[in-house]
DOLUM-53287 format. One record per atom (N, C-alpha, C, CB): z, x, y; residue in one letter. Coordinates in steps of 0.05 Angstrom, whole numbers, padded with zeros to 5 digits, always signed. Glycine has a CB too. Example, Ala and Ser with C-alpha at 12.3 -4.5 7.8 and 13.67 -1.06 7.14 Angstrom:
REM DOLUM-53287
+00156+00264-00114A/+00156+00246-00090A/+00156+00264-00066A/+00181+00226-00089A/+00142+00257-00045S/+00143+00273-00021S/+00157+00258+00001S/+00114+00282-00012S/
This chain:
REM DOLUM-53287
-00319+00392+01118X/-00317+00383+01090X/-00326+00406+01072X/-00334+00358+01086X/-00314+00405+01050X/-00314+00429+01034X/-00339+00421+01018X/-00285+00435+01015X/-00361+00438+01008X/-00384+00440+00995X/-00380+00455+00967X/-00403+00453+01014X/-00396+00452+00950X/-00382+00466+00926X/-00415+00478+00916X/-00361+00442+00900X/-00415+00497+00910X/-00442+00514+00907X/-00450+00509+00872X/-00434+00554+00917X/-00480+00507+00865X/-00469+00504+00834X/-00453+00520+00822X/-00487+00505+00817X/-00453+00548+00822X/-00432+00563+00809X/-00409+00549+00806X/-00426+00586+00821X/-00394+00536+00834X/-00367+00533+00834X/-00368+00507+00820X/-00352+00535+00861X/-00395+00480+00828X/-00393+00461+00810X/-00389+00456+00775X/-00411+00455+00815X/-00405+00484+00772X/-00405+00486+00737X/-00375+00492+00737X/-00427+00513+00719X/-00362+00507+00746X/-00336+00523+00736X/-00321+00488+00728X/-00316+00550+00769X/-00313+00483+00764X/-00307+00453+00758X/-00299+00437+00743X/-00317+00443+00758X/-00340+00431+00727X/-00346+00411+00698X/-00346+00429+00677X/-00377+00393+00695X/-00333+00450+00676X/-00325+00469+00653X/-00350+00467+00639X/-00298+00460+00635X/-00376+00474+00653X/-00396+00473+00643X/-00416+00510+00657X/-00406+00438+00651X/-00443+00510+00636X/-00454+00533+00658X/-00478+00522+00675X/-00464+00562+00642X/-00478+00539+00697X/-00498+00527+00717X/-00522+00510+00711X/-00507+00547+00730X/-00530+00521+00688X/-00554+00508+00671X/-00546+00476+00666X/-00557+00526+00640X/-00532+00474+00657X/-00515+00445+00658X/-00520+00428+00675X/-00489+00446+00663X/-00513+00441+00704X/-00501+00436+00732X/-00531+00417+00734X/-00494+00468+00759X/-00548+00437+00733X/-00583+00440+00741X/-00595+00412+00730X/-00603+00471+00721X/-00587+00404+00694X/-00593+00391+00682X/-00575+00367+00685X/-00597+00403+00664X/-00556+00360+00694X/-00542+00335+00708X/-00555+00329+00732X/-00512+00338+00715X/-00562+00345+00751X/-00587+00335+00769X/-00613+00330+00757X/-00593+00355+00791X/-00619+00335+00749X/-00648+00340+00750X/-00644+00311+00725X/-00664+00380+00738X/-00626+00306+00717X/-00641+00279+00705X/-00607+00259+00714X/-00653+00283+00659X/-00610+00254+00736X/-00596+00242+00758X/-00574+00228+00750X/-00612+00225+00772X/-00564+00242+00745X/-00534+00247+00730X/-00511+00255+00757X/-00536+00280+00704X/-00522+00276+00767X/-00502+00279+00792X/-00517+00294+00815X/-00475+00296+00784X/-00501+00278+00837X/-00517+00280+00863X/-00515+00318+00878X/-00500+00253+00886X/-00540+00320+00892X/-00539+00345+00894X/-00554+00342+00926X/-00553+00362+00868X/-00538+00364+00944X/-00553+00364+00978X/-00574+00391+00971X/-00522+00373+01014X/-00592+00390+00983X/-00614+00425+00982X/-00611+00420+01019X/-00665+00424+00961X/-00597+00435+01026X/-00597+00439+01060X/-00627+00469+01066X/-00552+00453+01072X/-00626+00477+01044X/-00638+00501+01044X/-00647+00508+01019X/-00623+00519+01053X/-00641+00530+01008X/-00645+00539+00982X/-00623+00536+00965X/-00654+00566+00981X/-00601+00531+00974X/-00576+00526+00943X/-00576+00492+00944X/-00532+00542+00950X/-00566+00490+00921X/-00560+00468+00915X/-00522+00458+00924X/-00570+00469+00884X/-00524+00449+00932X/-00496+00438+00947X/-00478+00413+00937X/-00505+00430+00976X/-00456+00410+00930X/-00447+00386+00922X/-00414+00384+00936X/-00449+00385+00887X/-00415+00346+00942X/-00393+00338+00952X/-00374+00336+00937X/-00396+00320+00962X/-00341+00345+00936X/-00331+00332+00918X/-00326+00312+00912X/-00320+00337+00914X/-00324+00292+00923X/-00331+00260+00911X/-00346+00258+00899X/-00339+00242+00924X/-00368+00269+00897X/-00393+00267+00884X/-00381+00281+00848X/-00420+00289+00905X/-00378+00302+00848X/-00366+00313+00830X/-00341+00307+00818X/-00365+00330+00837X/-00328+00294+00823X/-00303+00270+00823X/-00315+00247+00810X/-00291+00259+00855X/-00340+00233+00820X/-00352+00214+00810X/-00369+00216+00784X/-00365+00207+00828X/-00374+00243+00781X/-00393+00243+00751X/-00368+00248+00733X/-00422+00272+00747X/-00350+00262+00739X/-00326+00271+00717X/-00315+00242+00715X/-00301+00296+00729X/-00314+00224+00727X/-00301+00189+00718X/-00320+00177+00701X/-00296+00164+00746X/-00340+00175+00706X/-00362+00169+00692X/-00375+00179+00664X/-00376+00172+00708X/-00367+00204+00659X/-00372+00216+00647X/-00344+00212+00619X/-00379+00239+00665X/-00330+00206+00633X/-00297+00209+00617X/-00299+00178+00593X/-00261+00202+00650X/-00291+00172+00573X/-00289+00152+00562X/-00267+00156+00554X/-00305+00145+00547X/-00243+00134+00564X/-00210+00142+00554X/-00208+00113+00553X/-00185+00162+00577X/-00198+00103+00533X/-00187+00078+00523X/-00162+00072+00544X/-00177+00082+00490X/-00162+00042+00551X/-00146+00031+00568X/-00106+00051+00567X/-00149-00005+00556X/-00107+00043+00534X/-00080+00048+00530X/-00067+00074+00538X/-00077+00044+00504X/-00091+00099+00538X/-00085+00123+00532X/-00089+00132+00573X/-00111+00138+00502X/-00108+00119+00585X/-00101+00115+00612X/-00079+00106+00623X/-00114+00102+00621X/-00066+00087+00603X/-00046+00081+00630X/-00027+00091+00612X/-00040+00047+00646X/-00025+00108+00595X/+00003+00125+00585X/+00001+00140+00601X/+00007+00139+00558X/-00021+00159+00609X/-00023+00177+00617X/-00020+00178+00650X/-00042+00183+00605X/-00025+00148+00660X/-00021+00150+00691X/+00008+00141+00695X/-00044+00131+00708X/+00027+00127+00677X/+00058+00130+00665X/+00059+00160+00673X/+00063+00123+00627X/+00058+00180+00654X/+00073+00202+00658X/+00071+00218+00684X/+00067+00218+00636X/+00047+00209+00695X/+00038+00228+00720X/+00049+00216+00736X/+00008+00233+00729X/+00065+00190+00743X/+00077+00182+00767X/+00113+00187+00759X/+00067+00147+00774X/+00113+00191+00730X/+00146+00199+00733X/+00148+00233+00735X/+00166+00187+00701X/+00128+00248+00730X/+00129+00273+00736X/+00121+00275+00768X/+00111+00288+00717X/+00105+00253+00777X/+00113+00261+00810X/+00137+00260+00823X/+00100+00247+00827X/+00144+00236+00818X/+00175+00215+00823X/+00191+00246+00818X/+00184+00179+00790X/+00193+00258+00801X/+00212+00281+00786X/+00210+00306+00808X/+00197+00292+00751X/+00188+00309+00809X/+00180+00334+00825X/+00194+00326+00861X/+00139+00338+00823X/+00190+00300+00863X/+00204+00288+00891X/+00235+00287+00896X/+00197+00259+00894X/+00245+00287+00869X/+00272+00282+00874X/+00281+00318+00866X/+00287+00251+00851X/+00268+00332+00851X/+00274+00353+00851X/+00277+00365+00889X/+00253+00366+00830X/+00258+00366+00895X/+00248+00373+00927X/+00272+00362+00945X/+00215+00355+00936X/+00275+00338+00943X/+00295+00324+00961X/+00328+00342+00955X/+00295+00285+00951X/+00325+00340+00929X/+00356+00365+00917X/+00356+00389+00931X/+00355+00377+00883X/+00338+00401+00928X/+00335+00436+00936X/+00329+00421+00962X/+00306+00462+00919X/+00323+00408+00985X/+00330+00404+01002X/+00351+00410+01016X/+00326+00392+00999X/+00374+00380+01005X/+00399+00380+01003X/+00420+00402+01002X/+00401+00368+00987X/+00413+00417+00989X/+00421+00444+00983X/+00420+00471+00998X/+00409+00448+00964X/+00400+00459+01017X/+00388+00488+01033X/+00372+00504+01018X/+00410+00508+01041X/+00364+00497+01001X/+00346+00513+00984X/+00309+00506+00987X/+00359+00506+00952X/+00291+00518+00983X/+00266+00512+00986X/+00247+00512+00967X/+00258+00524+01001X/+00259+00532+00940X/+00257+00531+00915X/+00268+00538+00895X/+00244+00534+00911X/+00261+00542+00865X/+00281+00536+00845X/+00302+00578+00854X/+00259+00527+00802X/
């Protein structure tokens, strides 16, 4: 399982490590110390960014609308260049 170091956590939460430090330290988001770094799961980091997010119902499900017809899009593109013998554009 992939571990994410604070550096790579802050990059992440588009935040700086100091950030990272201060979302733990007042238990905001979960952090492993196996040793001397501070270590995070991405679920864990997945979980403070949902939590952290406040998006009105409407503007969620527009938005989870466009992300399933741009998948749907990207699938039938794939299945074409398939068809085609082709593998990309």
């Amino acid at each position: 399982m992939k571990l994410y170091t604070t550096k790579e956590a802050a990059e992440l939460l588009r935040m700086k490590p100091a950030g990272v430090y201060k979302m733990v330290n007042e238990g905001k988001l979960i952090a492993h110390k196996p040793g001397r770094d501070l270590l995070f799961k991405p679920k864990e980091i997945e979980d403070f960014i949902e939590r952290s997010l406040f998006v009105p119902k409407e503007i969620a499900a527009e938005n989870l609308k466009k992300q399933i017809i741009r998948e749907e899009m990207q699938k039938q593109i794939k299945r074409n260049l398939k068809r085609n013998g082709r593998t990309s554009l």
